[in-house]
Backbone as CSV, one residue per row, in Angstrom:
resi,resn,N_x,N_y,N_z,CA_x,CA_y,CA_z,C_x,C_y,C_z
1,UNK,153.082,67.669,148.075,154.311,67.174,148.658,154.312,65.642,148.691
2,UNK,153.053,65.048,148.906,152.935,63.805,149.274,153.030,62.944,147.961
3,UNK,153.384,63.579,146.788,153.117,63.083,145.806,154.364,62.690,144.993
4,UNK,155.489,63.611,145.518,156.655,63.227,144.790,156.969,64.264,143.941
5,UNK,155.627,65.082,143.211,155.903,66.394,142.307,157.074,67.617,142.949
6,UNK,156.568,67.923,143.683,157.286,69.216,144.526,158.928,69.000,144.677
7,UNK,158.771,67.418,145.508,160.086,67.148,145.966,160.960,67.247,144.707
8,UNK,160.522,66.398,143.250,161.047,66.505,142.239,161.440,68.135,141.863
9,UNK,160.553,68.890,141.802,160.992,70.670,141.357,162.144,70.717,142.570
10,UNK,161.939,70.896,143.335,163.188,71.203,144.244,164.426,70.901,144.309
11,UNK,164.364,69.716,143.336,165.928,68.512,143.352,165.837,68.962,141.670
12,UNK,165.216,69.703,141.077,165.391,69.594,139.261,166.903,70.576,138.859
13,UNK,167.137,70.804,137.968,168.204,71.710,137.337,167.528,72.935,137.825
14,UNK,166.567,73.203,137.545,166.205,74.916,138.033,166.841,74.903,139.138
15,UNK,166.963,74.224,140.673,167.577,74.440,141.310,168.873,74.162,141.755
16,UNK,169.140,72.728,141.431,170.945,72.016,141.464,171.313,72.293,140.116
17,UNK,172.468,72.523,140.164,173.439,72.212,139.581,173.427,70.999,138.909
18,UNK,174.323,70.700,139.802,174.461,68.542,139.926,173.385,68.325,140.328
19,UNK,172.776,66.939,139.387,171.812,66.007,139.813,172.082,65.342,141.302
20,UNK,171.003,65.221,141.752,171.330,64.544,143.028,170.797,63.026,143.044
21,UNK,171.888,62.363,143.365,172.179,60.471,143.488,170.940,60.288,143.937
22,UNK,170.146,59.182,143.118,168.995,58.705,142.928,168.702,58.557,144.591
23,UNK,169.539,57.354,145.021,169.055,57.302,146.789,168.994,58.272,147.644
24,UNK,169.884,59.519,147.612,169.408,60.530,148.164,168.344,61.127,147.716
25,UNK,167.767,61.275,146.879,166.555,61.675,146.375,165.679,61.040,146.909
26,UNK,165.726,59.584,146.832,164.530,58.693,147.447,164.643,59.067,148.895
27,UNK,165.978,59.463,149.998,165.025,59.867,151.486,164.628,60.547,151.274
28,UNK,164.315,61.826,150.472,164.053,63.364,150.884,162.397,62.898,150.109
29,UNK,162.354,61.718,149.045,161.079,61.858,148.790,160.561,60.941,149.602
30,UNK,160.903,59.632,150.431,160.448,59.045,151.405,159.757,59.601,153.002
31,UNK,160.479,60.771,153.017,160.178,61.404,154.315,159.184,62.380,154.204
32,UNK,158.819,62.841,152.721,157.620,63.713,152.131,156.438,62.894,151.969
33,UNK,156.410,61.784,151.977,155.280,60.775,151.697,154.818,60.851,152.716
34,UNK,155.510,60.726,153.899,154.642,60.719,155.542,153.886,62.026,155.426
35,UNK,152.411,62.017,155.664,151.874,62.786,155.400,151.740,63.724,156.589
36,UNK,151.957,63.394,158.016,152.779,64.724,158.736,153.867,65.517,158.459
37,UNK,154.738,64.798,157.938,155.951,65.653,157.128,155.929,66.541,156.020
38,UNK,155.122,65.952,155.399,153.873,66.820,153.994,153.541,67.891,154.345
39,UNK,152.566,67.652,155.748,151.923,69.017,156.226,152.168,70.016,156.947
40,UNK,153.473,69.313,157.526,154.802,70.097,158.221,155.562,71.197,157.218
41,UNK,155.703,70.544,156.464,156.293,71.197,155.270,155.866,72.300,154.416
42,UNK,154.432,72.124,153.854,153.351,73.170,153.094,153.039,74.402,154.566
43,UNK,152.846,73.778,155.915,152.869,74.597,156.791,154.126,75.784,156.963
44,UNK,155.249,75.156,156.831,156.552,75.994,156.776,156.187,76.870,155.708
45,UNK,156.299,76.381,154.719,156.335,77.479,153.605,155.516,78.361,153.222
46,UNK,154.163,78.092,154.071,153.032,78.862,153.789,152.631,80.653,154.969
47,UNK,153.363,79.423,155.787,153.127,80.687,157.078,154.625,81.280,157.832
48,UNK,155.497,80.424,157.395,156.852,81.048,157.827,157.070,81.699,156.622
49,UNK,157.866,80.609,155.386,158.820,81.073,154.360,158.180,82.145,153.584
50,UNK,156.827,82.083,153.040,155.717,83.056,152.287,155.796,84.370,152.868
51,UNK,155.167,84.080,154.257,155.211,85.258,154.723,156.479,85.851,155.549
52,UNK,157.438,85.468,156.049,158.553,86.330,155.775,158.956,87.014,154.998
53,UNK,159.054,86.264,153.750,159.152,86.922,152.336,158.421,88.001,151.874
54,UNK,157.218,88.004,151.900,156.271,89.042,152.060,156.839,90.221,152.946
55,UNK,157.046,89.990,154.376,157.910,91.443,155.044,158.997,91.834,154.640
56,UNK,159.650,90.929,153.661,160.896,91.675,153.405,160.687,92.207,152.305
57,UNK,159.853,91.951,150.901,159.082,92.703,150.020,158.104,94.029,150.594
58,UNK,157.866,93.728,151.528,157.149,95.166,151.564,158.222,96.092,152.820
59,UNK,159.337,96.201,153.084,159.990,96.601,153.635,160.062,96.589,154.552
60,UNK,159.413,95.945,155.517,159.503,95.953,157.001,160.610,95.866,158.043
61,UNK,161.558,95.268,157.392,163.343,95.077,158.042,164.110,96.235,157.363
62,UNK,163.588,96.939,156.212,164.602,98.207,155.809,165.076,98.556,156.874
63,UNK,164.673,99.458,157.906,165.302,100.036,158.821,166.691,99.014,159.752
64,UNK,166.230,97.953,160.208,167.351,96.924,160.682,168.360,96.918,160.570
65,UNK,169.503,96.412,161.501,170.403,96.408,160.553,171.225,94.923,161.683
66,UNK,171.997,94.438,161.196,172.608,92.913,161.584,173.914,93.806,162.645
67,UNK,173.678,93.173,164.108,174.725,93.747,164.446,175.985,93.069,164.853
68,UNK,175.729,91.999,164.473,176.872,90.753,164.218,177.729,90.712,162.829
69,UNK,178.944,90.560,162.960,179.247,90.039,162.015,178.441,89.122,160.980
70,UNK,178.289,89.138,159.599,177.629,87.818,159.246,177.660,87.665,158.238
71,UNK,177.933,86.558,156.942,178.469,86.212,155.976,177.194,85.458,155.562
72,UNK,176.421,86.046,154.080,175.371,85.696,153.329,175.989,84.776,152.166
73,UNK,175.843,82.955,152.107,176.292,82.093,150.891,175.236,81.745,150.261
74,UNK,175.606,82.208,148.298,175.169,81.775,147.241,175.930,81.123,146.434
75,UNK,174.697,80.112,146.008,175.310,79.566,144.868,174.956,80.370,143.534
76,UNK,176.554,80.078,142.531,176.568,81.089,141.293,175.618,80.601,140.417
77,UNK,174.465,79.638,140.478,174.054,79.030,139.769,172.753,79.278,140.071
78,UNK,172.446,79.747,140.497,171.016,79.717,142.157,169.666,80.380,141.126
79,UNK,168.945,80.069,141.010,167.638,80.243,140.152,166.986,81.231,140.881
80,UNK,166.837,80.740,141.918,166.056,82.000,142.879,166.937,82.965,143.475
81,UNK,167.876,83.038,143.423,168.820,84.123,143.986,170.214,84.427,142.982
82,UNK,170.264,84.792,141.538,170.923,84.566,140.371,172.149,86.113,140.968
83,UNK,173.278,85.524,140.771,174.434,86.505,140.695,174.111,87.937,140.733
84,UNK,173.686,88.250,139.583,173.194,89.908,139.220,172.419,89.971,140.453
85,UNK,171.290,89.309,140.600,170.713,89.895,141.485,171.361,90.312,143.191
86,UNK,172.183,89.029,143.481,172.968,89.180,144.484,174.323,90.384,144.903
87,UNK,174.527,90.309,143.947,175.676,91.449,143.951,174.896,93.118,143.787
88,UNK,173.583,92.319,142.669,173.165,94.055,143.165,172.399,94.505,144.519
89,UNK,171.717,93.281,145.329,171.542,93.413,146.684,172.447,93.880,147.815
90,UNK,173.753,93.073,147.222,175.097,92.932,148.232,176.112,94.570,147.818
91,UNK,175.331,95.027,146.693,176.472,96.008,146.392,176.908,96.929,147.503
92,UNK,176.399,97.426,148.602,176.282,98.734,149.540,175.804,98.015,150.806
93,UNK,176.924,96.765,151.429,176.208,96.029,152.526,176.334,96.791,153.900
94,UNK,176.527,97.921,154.031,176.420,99.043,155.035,174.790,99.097,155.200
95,UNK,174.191,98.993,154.494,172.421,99.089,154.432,171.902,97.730,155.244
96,UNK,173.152,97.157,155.451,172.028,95.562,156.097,173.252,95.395,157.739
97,UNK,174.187,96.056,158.122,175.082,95.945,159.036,176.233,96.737,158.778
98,UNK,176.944,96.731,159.992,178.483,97.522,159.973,179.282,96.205,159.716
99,UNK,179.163,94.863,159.143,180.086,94.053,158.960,179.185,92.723,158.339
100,UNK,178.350,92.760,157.111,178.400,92.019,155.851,178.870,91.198,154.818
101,UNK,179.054,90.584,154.762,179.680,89.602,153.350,178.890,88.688,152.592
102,UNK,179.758,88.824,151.387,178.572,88.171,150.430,179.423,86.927,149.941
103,UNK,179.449,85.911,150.086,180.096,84.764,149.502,179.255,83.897,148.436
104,UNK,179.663,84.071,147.176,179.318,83.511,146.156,180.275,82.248,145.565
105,UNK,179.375,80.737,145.867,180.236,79.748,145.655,180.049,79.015,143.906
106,UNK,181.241,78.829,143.169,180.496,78.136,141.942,180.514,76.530,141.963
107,UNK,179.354,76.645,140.864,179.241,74.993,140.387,178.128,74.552,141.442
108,UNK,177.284,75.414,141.979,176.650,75.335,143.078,175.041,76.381,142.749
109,UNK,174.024,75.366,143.059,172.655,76.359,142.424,172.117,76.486,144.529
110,UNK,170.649,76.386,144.306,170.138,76.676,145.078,170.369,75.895,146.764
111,UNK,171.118,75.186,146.969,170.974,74.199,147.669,172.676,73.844,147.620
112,UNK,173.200,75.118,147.886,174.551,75.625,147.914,175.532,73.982,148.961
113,UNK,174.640,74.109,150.173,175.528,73.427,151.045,175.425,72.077,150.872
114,UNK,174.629,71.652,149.958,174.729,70.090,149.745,175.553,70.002,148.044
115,UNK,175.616,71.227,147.359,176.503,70.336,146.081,177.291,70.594,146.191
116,UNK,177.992,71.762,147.356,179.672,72.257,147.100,179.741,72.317,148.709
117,UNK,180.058,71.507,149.327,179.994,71.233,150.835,181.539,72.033,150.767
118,UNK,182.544,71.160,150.351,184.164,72.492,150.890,184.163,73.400,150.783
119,UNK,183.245,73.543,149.418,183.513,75.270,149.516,182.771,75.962,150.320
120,UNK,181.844,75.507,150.649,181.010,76.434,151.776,181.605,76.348,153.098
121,UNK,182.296,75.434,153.234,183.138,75.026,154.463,184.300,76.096,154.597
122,UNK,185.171,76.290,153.118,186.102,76.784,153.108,185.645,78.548,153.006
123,UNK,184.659,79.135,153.045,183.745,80.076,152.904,183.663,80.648,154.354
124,UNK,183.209,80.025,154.676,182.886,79.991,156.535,184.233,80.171,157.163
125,UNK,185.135,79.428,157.150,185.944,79.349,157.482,187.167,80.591,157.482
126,UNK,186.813,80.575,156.676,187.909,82.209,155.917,186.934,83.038,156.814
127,UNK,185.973,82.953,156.526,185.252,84.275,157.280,185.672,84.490,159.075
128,UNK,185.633,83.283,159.541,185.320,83.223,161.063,187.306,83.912,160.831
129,UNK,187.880,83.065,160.316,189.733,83.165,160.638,189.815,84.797,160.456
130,UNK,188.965,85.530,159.480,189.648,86.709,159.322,188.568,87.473,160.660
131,UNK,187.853,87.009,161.223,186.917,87.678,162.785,188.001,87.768,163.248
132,UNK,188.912,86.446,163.615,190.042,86.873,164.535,191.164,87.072,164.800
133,UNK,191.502,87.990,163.531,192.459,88.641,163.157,192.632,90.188,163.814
């Protein structure tokens, strides 16, 4: 992390879309250089993000189910979460709650809410307006 590599994969085309403006790039790699933030970070992903992921690969939330309303956003572009795969997750959203949605935004990869901010805005939004209908 501390190196600049990582931060770079994360900001590459595999995951955006759109390139992201050189100076925004430089905070997100400025704040990875602090090497508490480094270890903050490899910590997240190692013992939260990893292993969450891990329970939801080995099924441990199958049974669950969301008893809130709640609206899941992808981007159509998304490397780690690619269309096909989403829609075939999202096909039968009775399996994850009694009230699911799948909002798929384009022109937008992994990191949905920073390259297509309206539309995720306008996403949300539709969702909450039709709650209170």
């Amino acid at each position: 992390m501390r190196s600049g590599r990582m931060t770079r994969h994360f900001f590459s085309p595999v995951f955006r879309v759109k390139p992201l403006d050189p100076d925004v790039f430089e905070q997100y790699a400025s704040v990875m250089r602090c090497e508490a933030n480094a270890r903050a970070t490899e910590l997240l992903c190692r013992r939260m993000a990893l292993h969450g992921l891990g329970r939801i690969i080995s099924g441990k939330y199958r049974a669950d189910r969301l008893a809130m309303p709640t609206l899941f956003v992808f981007g159509a572009d998304d490397a780690g979460f690619p269309p096909a795969i989403t829609q075939r997750i999202f096909s039968d959203t009775t399996r994850y709650g009694t009230d699911v949605n799948l909002a798929t935004i384009d022109h937008a990869g992994h990191f949905v809410v920073d390259e297509q901010p309206a539309a995720v805005s306008a996403a949300i939004i539709g969702f909450f307006t039709a709650l209170g209908k």
